[in-house]
C-alpha positions as CSV (number, residue, x, y, z in Angstrom):
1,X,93.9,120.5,61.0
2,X,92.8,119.2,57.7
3,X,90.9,121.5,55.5
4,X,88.8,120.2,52.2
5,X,87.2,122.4,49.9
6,X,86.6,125.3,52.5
7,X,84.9,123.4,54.6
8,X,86.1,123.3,58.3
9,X,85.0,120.7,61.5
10,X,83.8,123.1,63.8
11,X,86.8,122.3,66.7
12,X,89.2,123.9,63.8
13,X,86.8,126.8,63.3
14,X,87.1,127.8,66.8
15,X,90.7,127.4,67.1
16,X,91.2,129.4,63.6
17,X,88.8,132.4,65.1
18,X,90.2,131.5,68.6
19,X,86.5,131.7,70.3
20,X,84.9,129.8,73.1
21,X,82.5,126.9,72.5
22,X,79.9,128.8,73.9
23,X,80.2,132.1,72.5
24,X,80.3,130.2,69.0
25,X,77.2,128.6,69.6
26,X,75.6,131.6,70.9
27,X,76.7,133.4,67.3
28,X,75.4,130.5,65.6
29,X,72.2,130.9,67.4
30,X,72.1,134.2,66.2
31,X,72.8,133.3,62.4
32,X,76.9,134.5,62.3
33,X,77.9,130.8,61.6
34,X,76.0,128.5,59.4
35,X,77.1,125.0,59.2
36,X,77.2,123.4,55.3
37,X,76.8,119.6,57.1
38,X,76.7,118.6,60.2
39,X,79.7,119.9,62.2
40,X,81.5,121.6,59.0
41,X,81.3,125.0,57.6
42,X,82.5,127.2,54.9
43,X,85.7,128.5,56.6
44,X,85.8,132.1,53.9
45,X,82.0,132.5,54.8
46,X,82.1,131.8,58.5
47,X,85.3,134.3,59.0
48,X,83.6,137.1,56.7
49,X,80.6,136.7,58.7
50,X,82.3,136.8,62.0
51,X,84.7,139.8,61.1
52,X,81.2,141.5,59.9
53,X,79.3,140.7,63.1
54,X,82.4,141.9,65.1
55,X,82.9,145.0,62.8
56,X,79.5,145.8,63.1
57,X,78.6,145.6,59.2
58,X,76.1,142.9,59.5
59,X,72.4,142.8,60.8
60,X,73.5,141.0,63.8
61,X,76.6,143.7,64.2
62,X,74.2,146.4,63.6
63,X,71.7,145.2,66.3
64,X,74.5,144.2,69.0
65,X,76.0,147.7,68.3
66,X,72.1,148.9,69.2
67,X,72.3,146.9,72.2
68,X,74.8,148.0,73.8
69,X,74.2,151.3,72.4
70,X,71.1,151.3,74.4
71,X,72.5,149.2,77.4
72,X,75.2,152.0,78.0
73,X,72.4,154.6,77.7
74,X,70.7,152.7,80.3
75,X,73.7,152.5,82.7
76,X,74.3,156.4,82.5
77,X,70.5,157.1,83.2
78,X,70.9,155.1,86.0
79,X,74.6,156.5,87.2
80,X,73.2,159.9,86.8
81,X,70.0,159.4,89.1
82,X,72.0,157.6,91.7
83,X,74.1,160.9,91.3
84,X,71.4,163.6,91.7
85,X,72.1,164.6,88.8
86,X,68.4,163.7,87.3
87,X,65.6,164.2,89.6
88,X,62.7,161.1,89.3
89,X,59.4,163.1,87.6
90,X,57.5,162.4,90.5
91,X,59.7,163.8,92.8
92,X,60.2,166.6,90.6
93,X,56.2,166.9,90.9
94,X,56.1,167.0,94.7
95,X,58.5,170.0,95.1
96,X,56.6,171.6,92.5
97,X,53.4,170.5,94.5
98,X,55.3,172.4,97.7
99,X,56.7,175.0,96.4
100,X,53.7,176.0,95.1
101,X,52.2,175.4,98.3
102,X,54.3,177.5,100.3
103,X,53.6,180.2,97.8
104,X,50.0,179.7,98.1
105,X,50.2,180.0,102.5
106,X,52.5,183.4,102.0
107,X,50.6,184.9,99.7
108,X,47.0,184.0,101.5
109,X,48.4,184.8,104.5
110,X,48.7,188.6,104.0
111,X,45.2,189.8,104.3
112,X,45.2,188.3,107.9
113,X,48.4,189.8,108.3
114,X,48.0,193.4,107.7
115,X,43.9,194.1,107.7
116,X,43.8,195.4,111.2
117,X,46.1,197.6,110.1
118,X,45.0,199.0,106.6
119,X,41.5,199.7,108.6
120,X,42.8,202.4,110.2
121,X,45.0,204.0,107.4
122,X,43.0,206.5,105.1
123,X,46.2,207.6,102.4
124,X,46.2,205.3,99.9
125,X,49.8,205.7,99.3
126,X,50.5,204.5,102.5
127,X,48.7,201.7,102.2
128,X,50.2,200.9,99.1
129,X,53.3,200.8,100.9
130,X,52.1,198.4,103.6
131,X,51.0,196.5,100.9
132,X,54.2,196.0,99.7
133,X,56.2,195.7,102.6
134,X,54.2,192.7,103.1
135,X,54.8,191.2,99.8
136,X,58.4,191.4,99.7
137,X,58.3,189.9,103.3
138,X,56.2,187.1,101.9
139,X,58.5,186.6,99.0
140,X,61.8,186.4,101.4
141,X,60.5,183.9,103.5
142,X,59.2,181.8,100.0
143,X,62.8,182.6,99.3
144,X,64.1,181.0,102.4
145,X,62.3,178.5,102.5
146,X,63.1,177.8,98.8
147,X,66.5,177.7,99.4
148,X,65.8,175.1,102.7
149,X,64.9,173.1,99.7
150,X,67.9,173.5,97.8
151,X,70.0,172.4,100.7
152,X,68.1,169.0,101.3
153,X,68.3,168.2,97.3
154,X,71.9,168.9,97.3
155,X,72.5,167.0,100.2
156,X,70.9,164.2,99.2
C-alpha cells in the first residue's frame, strides 16, 4: 500500500476501513466518501467522515440513526398488533359499534318487557321497583355479553 500526500487508491481505502465494495459505494452514494481524482481520496477526510457517519455525528449519521429509529418503531407497531396488544381503529370502531348496540336492544327492550305488567300496578313505588329490577337485569346480560366479548379478543 503506497500512500502520497493523503491520498489513498480506493482498494487501500477499503482494506484500511475493512468495508465491502459495496457498502463503500453505497456510502459514497450517500456523500461519506468523496474521491479527490478518480479512484483516490483523502485518507484523514474519508476516515473522519466514516467514523462520523458510523458515530452518528454527521447528516448522513443523523438521518441513518432516524431511520432505523423509525424502522424499529415500525417493527414494534407491527410485533405488538400481531400480539393483541394494539387493536386496528377500525376494529376498535366495530366493538364500539356493538357494544353499543347490544346496549341499545337491552335497554329498548324493557318497555315490551314489563308494560303488561306496570298496567296493572297502581303504587308507584312498586313500580319503581319493577323498573329497576328490569334495569339491572338488562345491565347483567350487557354485562355478559360484554365479557363474551372479552373472551373472543383475548383469544384471538
Amino acid at each position: 500500500m503506497k500512500i502520497e500526500t493523503g491520498k489513498v487508491k480506493t482498494k487501500d481505502l477499503l482494506l484500511i476501513l475493512s468495508l465491502p465494495k459495496r457498502t463503500f459505494y453505497n456510502l459514497q452514494k450517500q456523500g461519506v466518501f468523496k474521491s479527490v481524482s478518480r479512484g483516490y481520496y483523502d485518507l484523514q477526510a474519508s476516515v473522519k467522515s466514516y467514523l462520523d457517519y458510523v458515530r452518528g455525528d454527521s447528516e448522513i449519521g443523523q438521518a441513518r440513526t432516524r431511520l432505523v429509529i423509525a424502522q424499529a418503531k415500525g417493527k414494534e407497531t407491527a410485533n405488538a398488533i400481531t400480539d393483541l396488544q394494539l387493536i386496528k381503529s377500525e376494529n376498535v370502531q366495530a366493538l364500539i359499534t356493538e357494544q353499543a348496540a347490544i346496549i341499545v336492544t337491552e335497554l329498548e327492550g324493557i318497555p315490551g318487557r314489563v308494560a303488561h305488567e306496570l298496567i296493572n300496578i297502581k303504587k308507584s313505588a312498586e313500580v319503581r321497583r319493577r323498573l329497576k329490577q328490569e334495569v339491572n337485569r338488562a345491565r347483567a346480560s350487557i354485562a355478559d355479553r360484554f365479557e363474551e366479548i372479552g373472551k373472543v379478543l383475548s383469544d384471538g
